[in-house]
N, C-alpha and C positions, 0 to 999 in steps of 0.2 A: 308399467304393469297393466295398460287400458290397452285393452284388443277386442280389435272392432271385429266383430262375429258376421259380416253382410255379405259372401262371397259371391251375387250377382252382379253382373255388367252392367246393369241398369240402378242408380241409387234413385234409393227414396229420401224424404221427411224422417223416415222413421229409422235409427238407427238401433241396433242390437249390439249390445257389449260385454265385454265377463273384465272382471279386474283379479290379476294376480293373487292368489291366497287367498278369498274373500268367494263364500259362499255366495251365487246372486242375490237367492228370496232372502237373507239375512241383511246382505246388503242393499236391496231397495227397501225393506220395511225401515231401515235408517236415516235413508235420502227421502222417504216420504213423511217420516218424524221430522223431518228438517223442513216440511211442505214444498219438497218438490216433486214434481208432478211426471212421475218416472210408475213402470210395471216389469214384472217378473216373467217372461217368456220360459212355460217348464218346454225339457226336452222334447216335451209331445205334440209341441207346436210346431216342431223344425226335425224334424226324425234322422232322414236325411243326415242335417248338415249337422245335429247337435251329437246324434252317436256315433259318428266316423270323428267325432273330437272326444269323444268320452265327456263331455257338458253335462249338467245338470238340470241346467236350464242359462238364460240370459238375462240383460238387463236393456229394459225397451226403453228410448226416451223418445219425441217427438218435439227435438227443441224448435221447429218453426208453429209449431200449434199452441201446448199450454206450456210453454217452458220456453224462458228468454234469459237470454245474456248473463244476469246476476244470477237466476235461479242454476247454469251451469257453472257459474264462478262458485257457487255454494257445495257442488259436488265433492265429497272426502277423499281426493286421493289428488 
């Protein structure tokens, strides 16, 4: 149910996600009660690509910066 939201060619560090059923900002306020170190991308970050999906917004993680290995083992899904 993890779908990765990044449709350029070129990838980054920073990866953008929406999970199945699961509002983003509700679900990163959860993963950040859990202190991982995850942000909530609204729609109006990404206009574009987040309303030709009808999105809400996304979920931003930067696992090479402040987020390693355990802290995505900790992620709820």
């Amino acid at each position: 149910g993890v779908v990765v939201l990044d449709r350029g060619e070129v990838r980054t560090g920073i990866v953008v996600f929406s999970v199945d059923g699961r509002e983003p900002a509700e679900f990163v306020r959860g993963i950040k009660d859990a202190g991982v170190n995850v942000s909530f991308s609204p729609a109006s970050y990404a206009i574009r690509d987040f309303a030709g999906q009808g999105l809400t917004g996304g979920i931003r993680v930067s696992p090479h910066v402040f987020t390693d290995d355990t802290d995505l083992d900790d992620l709820p899904f």
